[in-house]
N, C-alpha and C positions, 0 to 999 in steps of 0.2 A: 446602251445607245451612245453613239459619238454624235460631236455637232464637226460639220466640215462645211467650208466654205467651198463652193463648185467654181470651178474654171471654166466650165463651158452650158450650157444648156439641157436640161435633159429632161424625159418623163420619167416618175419615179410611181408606181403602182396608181397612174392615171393624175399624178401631180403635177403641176411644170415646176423642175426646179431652175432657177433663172442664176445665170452667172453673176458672181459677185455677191449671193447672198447666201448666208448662213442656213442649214438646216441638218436634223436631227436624224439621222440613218443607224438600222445596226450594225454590229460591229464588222461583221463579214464582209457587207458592201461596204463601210467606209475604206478596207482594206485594200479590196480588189480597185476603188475609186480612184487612191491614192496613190497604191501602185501605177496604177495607167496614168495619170496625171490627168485625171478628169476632176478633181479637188482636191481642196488640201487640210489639215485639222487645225479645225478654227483655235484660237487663242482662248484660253479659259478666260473669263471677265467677271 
């Protein structure tokens, strides 16, 4: 699992993920996310 912070808005298997907050996706989708510039990988803390 990645944490990526999202850039825009989205449903995520019936989630709302909301821009500007962090949340925990697999690795596959964080990639294709990233790539498109729908998120970005959050800062480890």
């Amino acid at each position: 699992m990645v944490k990526v912070k999202m850039n825009v808005q989205t449903a995520y298997h019936g989630e709302l993920f909301r821009a500007g907050k962090v949340y925990e996706v697999d690795e596959e989708t964080a990639k294709r996310w990233i790539a498109s510039k729908l998120a970005i990988k959050a800062e480890e803390e």
